[in-house]
C-alpha positions as YAML, in Angstrom:
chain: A
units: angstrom
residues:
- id: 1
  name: UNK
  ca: [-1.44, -24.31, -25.18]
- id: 2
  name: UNK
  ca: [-4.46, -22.31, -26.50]
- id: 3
  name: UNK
  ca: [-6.37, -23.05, -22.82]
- id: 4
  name: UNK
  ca: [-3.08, -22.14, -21.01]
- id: 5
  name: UNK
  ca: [-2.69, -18.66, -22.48]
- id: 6
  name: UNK
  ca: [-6.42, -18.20, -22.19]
- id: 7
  name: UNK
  ca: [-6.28, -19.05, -18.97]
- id: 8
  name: UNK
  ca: [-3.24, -16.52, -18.44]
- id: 9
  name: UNK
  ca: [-4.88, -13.94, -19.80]
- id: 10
  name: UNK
  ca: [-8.03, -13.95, -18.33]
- id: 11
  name: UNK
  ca: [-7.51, -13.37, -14.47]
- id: 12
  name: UNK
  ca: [-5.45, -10.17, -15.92]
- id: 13
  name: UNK
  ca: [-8.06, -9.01, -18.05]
- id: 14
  name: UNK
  ca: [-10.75, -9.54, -15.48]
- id: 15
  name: UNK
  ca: [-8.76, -7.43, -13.05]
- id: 16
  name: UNK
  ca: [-8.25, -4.59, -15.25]
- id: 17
  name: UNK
  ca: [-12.59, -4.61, -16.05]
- id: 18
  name: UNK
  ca: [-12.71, -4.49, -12.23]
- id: 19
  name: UNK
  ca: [-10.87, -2.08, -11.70]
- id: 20
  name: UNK
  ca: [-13.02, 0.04, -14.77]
- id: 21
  name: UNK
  ca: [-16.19, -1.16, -12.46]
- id: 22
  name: UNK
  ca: [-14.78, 0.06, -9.21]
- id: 23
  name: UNK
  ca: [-13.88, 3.48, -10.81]
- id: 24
  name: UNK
  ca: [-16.66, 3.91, -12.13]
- id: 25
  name: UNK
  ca: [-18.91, 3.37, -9.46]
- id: 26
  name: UNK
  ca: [-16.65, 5.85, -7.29]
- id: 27
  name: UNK
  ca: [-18.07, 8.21, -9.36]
- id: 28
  name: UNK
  ca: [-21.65, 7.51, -10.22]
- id: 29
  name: UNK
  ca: [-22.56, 5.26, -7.31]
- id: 30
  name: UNK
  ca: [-24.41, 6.56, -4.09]
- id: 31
  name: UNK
  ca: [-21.65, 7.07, -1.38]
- id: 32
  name: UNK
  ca: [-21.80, 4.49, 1.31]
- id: 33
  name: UNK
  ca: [-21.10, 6.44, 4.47]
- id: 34
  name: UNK
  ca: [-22.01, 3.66, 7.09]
- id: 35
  name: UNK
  ca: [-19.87, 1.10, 4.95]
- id: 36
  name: UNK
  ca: [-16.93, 3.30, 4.32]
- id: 37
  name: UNK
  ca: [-16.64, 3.82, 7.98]
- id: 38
  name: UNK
  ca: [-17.27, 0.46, 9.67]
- id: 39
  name: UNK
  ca: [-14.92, -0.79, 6.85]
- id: 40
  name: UNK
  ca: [-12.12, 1.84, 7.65]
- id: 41
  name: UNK
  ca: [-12.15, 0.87, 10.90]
- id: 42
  name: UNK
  ca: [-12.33, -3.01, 10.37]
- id: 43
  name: UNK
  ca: [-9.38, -2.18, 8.23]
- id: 44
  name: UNK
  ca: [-7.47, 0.12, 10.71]
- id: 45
  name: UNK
  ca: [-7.65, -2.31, 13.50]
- id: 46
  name: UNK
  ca: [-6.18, -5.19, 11.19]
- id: 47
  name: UNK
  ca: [-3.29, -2.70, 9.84]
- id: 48
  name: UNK
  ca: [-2.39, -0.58, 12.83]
- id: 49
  name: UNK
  ca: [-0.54, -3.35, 15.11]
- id: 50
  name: UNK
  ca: [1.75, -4.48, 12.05]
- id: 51
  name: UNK
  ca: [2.43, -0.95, 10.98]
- id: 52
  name: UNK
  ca: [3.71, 0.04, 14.31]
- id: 53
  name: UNK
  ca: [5.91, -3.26, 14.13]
- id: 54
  name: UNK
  ca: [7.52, -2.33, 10.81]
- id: 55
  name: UNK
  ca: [7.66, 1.41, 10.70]
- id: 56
  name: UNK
  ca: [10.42, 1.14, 13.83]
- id: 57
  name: UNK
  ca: [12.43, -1.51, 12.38]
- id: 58
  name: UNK
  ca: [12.46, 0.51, 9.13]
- id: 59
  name: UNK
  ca: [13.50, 3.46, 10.30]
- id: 60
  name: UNK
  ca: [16.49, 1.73, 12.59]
- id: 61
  name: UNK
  ca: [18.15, -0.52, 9.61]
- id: 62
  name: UNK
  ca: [17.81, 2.70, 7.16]
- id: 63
  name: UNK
  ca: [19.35, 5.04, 9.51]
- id: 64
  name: UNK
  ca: [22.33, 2.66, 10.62]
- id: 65
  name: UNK
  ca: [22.96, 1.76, 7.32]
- id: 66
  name: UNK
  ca: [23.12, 5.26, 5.76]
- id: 67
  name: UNK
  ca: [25.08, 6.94, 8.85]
- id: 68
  name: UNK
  ca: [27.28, 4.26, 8.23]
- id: 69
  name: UNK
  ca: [27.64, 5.14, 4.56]
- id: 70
  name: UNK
  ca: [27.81, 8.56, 5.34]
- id: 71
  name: UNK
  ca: [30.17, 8.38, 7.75]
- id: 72
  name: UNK
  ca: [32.87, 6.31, 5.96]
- id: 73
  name: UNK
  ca: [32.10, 8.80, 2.75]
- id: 74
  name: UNK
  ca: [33.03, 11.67, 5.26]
- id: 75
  name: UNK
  ca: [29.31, 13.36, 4.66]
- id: 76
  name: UNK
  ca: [27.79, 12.70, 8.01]
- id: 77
  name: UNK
  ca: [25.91, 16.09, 7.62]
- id: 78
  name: UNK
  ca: [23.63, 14.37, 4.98]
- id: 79
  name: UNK
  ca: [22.68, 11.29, 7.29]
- id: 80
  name: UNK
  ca: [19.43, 12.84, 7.47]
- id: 81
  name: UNK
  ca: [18.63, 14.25, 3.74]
- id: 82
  name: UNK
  ca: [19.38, 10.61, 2.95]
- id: 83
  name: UNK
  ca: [17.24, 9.55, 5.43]
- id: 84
  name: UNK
  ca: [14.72, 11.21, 4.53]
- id: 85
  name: UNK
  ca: [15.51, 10.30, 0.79]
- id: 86
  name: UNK
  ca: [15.09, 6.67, 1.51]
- id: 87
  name: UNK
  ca: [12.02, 6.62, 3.97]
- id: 88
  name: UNK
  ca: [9.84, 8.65, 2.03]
- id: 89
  name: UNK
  ca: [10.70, 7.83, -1.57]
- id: 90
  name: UNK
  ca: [10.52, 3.80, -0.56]
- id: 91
  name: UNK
  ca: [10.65, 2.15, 2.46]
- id: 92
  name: UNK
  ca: [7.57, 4.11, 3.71]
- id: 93
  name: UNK
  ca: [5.62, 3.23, -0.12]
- id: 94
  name: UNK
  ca: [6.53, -0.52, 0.55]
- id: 95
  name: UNK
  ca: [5.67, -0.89, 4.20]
- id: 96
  name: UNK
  ca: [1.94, 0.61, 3.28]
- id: 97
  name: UNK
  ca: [1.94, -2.01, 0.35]
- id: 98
  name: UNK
  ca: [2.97, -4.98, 2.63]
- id: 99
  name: UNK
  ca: [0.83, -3.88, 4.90]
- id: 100
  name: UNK
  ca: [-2.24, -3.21, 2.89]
- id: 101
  name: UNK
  ca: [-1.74, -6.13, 0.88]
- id: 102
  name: UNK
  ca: [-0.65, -8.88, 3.74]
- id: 103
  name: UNK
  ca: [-3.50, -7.44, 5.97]
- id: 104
  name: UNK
  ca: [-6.17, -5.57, 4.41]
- id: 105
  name: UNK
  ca: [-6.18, -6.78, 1.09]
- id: 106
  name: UNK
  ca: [-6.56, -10.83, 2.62]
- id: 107
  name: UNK
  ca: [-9.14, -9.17, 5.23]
- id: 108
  name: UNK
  ca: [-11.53, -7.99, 2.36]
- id: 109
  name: UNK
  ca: [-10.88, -11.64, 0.02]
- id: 110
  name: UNK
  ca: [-11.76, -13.65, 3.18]
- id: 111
  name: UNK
  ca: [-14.85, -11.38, 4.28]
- id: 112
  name: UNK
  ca: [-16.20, -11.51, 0.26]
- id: 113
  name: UNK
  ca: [-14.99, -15.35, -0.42]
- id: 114
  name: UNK
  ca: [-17.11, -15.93, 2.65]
- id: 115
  name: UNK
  ca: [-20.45, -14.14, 1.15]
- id: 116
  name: UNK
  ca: [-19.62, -15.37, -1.59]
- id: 117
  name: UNK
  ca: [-19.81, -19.67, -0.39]
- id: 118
  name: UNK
  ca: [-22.62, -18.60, 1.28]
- id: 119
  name: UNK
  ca: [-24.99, -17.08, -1.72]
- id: 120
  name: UNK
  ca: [-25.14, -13.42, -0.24]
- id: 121
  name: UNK
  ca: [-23.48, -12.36, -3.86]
- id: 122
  name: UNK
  ca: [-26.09, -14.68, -5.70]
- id: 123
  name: UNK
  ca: [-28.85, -13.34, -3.84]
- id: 124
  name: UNK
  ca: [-28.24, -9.69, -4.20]
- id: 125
  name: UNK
  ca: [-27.68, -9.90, -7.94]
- id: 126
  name: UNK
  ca: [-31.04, -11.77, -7.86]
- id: 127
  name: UNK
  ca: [-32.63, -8.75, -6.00]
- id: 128
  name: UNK
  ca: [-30.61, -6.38, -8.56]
- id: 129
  name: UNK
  ca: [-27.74, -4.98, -6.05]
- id: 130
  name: UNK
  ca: [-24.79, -4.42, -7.89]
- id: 131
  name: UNK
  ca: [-22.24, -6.03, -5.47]
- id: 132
  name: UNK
  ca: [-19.26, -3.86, -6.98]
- id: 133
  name: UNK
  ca: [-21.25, -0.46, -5.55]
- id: 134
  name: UNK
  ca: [-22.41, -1.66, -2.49]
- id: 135
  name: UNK
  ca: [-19.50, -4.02, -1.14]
- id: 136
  name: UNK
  ca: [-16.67, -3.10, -3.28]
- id: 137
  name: UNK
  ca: [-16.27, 0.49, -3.69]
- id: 138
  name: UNK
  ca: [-16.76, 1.20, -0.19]
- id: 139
  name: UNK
  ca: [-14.02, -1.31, 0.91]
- id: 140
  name: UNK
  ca: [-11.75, -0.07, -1.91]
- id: 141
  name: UNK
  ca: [-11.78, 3.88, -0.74]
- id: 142
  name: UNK
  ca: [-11.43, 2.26, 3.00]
- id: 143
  name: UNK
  ca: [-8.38, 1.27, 2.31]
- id: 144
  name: UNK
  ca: [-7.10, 4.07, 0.31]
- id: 145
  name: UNK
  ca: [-7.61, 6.15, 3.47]
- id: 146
  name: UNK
  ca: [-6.26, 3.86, 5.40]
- id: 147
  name: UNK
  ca: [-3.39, 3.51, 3.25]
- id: 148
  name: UNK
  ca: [-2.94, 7.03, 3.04]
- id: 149
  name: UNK
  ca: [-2.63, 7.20, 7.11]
- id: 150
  name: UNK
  ca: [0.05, 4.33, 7.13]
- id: 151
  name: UNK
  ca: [1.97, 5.79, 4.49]
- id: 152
  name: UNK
  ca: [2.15, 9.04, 6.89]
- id: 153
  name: UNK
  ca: [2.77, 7.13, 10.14]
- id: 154
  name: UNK
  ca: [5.79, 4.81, 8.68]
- id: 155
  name: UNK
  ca: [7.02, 8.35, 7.58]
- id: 156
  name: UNK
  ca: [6.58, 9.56, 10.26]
- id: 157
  name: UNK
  ca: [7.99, 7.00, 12.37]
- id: 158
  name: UNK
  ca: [10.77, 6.21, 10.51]
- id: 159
  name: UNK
  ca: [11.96, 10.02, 10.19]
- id: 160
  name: UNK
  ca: [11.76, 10.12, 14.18]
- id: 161
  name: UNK
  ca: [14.10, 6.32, 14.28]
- id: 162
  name: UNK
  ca: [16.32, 7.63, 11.87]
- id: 163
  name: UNK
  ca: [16.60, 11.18, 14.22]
- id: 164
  name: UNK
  ca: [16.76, 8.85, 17.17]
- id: 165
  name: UNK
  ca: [19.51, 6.62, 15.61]
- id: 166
  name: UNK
  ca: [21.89, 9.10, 13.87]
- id: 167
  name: UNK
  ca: [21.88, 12.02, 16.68]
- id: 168
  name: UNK
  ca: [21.65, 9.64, 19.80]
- id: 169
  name: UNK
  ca: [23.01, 6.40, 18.96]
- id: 170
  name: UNK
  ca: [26.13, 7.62, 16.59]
- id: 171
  name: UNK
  ca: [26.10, 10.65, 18.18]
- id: 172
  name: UNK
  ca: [25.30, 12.82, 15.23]
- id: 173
  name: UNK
  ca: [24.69, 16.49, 15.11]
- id: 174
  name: UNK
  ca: [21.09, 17.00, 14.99]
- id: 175
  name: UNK
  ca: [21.10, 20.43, 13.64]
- id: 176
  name: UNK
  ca: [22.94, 19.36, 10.85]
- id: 177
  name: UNK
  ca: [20.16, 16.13, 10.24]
- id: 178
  name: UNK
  ca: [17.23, 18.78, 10.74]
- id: 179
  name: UNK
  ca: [18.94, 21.34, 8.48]
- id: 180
  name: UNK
  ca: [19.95, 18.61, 5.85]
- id: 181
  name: UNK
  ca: [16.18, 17.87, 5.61]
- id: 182
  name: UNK
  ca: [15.75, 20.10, 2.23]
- id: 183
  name: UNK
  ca: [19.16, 19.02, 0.92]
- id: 184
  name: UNK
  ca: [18.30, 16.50, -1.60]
- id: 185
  name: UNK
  ca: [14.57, 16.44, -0.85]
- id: 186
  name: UNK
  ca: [11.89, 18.34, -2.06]
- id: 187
  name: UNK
  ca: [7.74, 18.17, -1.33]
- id: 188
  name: UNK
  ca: [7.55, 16.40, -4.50]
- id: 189
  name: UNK
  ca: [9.11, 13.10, -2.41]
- id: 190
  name: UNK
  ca: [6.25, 13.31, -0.03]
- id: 191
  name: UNK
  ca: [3.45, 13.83, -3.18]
- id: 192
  name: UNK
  ca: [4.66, 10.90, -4.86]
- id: 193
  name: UNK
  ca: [5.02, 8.82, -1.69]
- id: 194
  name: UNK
  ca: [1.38, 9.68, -1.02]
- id: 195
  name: UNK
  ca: [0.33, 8.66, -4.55]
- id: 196
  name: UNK
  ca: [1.95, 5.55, -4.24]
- id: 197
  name: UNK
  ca: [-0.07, 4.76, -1.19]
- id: 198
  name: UNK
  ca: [-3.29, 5.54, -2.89]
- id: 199
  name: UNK
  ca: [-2.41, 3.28, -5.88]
- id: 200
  name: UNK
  ca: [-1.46, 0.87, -3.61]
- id: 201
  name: UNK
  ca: [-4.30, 0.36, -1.44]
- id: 202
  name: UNK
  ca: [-6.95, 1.10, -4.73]
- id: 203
  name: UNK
  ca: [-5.43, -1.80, -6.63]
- id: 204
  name: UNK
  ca: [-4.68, -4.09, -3.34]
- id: 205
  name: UNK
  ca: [-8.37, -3.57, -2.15]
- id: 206
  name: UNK
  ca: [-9.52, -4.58, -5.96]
- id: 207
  name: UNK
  ca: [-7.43, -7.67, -6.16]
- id: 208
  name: UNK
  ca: [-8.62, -9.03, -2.60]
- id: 209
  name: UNK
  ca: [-12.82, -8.26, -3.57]
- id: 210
  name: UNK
  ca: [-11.38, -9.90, -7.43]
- id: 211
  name: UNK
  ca: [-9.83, -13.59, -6.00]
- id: 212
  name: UNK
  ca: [-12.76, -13.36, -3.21]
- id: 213
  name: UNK
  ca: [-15.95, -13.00, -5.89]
- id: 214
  name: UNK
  ca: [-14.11, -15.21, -7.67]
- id: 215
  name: UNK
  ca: [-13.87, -17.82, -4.79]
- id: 216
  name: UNK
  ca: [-15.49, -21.36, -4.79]
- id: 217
  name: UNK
  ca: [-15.25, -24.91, -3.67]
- id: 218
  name: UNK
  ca: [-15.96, -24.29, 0.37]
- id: 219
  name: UNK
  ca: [-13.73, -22.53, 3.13]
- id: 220
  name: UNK
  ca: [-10.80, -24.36, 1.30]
- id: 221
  name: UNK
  ca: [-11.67, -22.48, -1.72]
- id: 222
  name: UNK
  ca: [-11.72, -19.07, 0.80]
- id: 223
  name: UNK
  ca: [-8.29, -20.26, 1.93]
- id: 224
  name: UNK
  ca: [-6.53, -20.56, -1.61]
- id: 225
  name: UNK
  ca: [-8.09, -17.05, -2.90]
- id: 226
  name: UNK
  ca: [-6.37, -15.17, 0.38]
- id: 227
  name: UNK
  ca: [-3.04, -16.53, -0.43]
- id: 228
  name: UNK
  ca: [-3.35, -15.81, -4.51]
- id: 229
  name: UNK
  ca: [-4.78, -12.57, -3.35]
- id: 230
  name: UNK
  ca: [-1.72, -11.62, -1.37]
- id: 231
  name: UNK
  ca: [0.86, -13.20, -4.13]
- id: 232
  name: UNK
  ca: [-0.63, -11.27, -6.92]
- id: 233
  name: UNK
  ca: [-1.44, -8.26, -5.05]
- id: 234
  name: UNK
  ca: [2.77, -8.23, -3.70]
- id: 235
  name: UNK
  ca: [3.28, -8.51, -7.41]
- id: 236
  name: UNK
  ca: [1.31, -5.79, -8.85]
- id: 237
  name: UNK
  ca: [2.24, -3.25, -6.06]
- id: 238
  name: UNK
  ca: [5.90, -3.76, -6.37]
- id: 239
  name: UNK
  ca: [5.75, -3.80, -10.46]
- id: 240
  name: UNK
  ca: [4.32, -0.72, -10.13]
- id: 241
  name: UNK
  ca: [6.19, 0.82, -7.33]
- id: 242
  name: UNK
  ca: [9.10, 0.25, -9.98]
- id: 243
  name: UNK
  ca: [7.24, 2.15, -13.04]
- id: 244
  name: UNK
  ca: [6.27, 4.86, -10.76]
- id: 245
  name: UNK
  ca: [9.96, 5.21, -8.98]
- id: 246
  name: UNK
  ca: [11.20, 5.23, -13.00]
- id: 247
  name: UNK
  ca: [9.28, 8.22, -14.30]
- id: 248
  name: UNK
  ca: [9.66, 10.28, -11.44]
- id: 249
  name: UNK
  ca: [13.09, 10.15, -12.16]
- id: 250
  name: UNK
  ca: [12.29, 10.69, -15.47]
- id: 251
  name: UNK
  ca: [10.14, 13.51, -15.02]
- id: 252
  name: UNK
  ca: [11.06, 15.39, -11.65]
- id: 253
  name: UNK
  ca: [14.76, 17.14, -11.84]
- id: 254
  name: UNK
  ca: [16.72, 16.00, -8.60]
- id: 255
  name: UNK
  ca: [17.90, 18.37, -5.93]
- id: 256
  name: UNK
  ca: [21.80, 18.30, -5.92]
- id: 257
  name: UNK
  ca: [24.67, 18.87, -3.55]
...
């Protein structure tokens, strides 16, 4: 029992000191220009394709759905505040963290699981290189940026399905789903949406470089760290999508009818 729970509470704990490291050395570390940008595009070519695929989709099922609601609730004026509401508080915030997590977050285990079978870790430590500044850190803010830019495009995207859906498809009135825009939401929805994203692809980027250093045993070894990357990362983004959702309730008043 005493192994189990040790062995519960270590992959946590060593998480958690990475993420000190990483934050740490965003700070105090030389910036890594070449890195950041070969890395943000590595990263943008693996995440564009599927965003595109899911930001439609999610804009099309929200908007049906809520002009449907709307519609039998005799409030069809408010198909696009709700909309809005739902893209931008969620749907946007979880697409980035499937995406960033599914994509980018088993891109960077894979590339570091691979240096790491093949002694490139070992041997910089050797020749004192801190792998955390000079392969880590620049990977992590990558993918914040990145993550930042999907968050904006599903927004984006799914704001211009749900116009699409609601005025052309139902046959909506699209002044009233422009001028509903500031009905029930506020800049504070887009704030939060965008500091989800960060926290999203910061702690998605750590996880993948975490269960990739940590990777042994061959390319099998590479193989089982991507997938327990991509579990734990799902798990951590949506636990904390929840706290996050929860006090901004808490904290922000809501606009009202």
């Amino acid at each position: 029992m005493a192994v189990s729970v040790a062995s519960l509470v270590r992959g946590p704990g060593e998480i958690a000191a990475m993420v000190v490291d990483v934050t740490r050395g965003v700070f105090t570390s030389r910036f890594q220009a070449r890195e950041f940008i070969e890395q943000a595009w590595f990263i943008t070519s693996v995440t564009l394709m599927p965003t595109i695929l899911i930001s439609i989709p999610f804009g099309a099922v929200i908007s049906l759905q809520v002009g449907q609601l709307t519609g039998q609730l005799g409030a069809q004026s408010f198909a696009g505040a709700s909309a809005v509401l739902a893209v931008v508080r969620e749907a946007a915030p979880i697409a980035a963290a499937l995406i960033i997590a599914g994509a980018a977050g088993s891109a960077i285990c894979s590339d570091m699981g691979a240096r790491k079978i093949r002694e490139e870790i070992d041997a910089m430590e050797v020749l004192g290189v801190d792998p955390i500044e000079r392969l880590v850190v620049p990977r992590v803010l990558a993918t914040v940026f990145v993550a930042v830019m999907i968050n904006g495009l599903v927004i984006a995207a799914g704001i211009g399905g749900g116009y699409f859906f609601t005025v052309i498809v139902q046959g909506g009135s699209a002044g009233a789903f422009l001028s509903s825009f500031t009905a029930l939401a506020s800049i504070t929805d887009l704030y939060v949406a965008m500091v989800k994203a960060v926290l999203f692809g910061y702690l998605a980027a750590i996880v993948g470089a975490y269960k990739g250093l940590k990777a042994g045993g061959g390319p099998s070894g590479v193989g089982r760290a991507v997938n327990e990357s991509v579990i734990i990362a799902f798990m951590v983004l949506f636990f904390l999508n929840s706290i996050i959702t929860a006090i901004y309730f808490q904290v922000v008043p809501q606009s009202g009818l």
